[in-house]
N, C-alpha and C positions, 0 to 999 in steps of 0.2 A: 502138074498141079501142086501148089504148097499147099500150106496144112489146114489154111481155111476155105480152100475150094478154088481158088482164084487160078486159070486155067493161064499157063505160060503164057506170051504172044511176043512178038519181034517189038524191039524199042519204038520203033516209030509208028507203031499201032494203037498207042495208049488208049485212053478213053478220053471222055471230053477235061479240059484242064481241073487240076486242083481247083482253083481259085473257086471257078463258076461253078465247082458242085457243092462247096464250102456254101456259097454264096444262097443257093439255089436249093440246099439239103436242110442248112446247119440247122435253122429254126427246128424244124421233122425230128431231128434226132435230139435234140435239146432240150426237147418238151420229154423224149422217150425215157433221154437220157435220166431228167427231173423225176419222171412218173415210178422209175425203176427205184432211185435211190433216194427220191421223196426230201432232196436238200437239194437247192439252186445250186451252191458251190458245190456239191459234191458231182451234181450235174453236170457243172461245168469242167472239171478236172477229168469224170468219165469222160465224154466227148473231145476232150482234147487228147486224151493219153488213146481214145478209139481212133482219129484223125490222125495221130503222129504214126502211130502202128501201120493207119492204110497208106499212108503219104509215102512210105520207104518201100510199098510193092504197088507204088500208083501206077506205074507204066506194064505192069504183067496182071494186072484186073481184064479181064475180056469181057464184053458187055456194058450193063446197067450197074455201076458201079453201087449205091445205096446198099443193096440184100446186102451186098459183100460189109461194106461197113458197119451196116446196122448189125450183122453178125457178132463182127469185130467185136460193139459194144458191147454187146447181149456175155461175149464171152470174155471181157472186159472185167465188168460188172461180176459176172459169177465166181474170178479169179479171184475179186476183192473181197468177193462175204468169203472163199475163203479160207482167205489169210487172217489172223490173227490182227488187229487195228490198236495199236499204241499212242496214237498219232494226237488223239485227242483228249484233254483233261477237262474235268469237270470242273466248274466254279459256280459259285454263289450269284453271282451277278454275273445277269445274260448281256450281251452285247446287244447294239440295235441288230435289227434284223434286216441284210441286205437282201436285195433281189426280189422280185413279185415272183408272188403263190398263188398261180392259177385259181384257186378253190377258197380265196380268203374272201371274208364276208357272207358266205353261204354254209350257213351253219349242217345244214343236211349234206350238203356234199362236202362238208368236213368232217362229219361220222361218217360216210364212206370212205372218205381218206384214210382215218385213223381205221378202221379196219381194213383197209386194204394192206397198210402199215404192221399187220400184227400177222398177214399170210407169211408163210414159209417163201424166201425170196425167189423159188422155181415157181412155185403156183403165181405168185404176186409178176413175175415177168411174164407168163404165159398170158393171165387175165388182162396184165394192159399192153400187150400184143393183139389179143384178138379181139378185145372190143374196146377200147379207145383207138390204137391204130387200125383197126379194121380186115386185118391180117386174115387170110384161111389159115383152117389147121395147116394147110400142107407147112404154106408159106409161114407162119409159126414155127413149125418144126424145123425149117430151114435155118430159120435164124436160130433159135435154139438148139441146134444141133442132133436132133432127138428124132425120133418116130410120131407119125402121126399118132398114133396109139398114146403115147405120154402123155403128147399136149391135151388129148384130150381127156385123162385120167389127170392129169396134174387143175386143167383147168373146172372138169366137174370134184376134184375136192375143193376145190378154192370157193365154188359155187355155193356147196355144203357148209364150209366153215361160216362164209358169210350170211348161208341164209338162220345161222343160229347166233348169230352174234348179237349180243346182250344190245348193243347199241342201237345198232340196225334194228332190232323186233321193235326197239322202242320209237322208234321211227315209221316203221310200218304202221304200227298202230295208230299214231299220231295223224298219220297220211289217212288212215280208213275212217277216222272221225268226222 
C-alpha cells in the first residue's frame, strides 16, 4: 500500500481509464472541491493538483477509484491552510468575478455560506462531507483520514458554532415569523 491507502496491483489491472473518471467524477469533486475552499478558482487548482497527484499512481489504485481521490483532495486542501499563502495581494479594485456561485442570489443560503466560511477548516470539511455529500461518518473518516469519533466531535462543534451564529439566529427568527 502507498501512503494514501491505494493497495499495489499489476500494471495491467488498473481501474477504469483516467479519462472516463475525469469525465464521469470531475463535476462531484469540483463542486467538493468549491464547498471546501469556497472560491471557484481556488476549486479549481484543488481539483487539478488532487487529479495530477492521483494520475501518477493511476495504474496501483485497486477498486472504486473516487474515495481514493476525493481523499487525495480532502488531504490536498488540508496541506494548503497549512502552509503559509503569499500568493495573493490585496487591492482596491475587485476584478469581475469569474466562475458561478452555486448559493448566488439566495440570500439565506448566503448566511449559511458565510458562516459556514468562518468554521475552522476541519469542522468546515467534515460538515460538507457529511451533509452536502452525503457521506456516513465512517466514510467521512475515510476521507479525512481520522476516526469516526473526530468526525463526529469535529462535526457536533461545527453544529454548535453554527447554531449560535449571530447571522444565522437572525435568520431563524426571521424564518419563525
Amino acid at each position: 500500500m502507498d501512503e494514501l491507502g491505494a493497495a499495489a496491483v499489476p500494471d495491467d489491472a488498473g481501474p477504469v481509464p483516467f479519462e472516463a473518471f475525469v469525465a464521469a467524477s470531475g463535476d462531484r469533486l469540483l463542486r467538493t472541491a468549491y464547498l471546501l475552499t469556497r472560491d471557484h478558482a481556488s476549486a479549481e487548482d484543488l481539483l487539478q493538483t488532487a487529479l495530477t497527484k492521483s494520475w501518477s499512481r493511476w495504474r496501483r489504485i485497486a477498486g472504486e477509484p473516487e474515495p481514493y481521490v476525493r481523499r487525495v483532495l480532502v488531504n490536498t486542501y488540508a496541506s494548503w491552510w497549512r502552509r503559509r499563502w503569499n500568493g495573493e495581494r490585496p487591492t482596491e479594485v475587485l476584478p469581475d468575478v469569474a466562475g458561478h456561485d452555486p448559493l448566488d442570489g439566495h440570500a439565506d443560503r448566503q448566511d449559511l455560506w458565510t458562516a459556514l466560511g468562518r468554521l475552522p477548516r476541519r469542522q468546515r470539511a467534515a460538515v460538507v462531507l457529511r451533509y452536502h455529500e452525503g457521506f456516513t461518518e465512517a466514510e467521512t473518516a475515510a476521507v479525512l483520514g481520522c476516526s469516526v469519533g473526530t468526525v463526529k466531535s469535529q462535526t457536533s462543534r461545527a453544529l454548535a458554532r453554527l447554531r449560535v451564529d449571530p447571522v444565522l439566529a437572525d435568520l431563524s427568527e426571521r424564518s419563525a415569523r
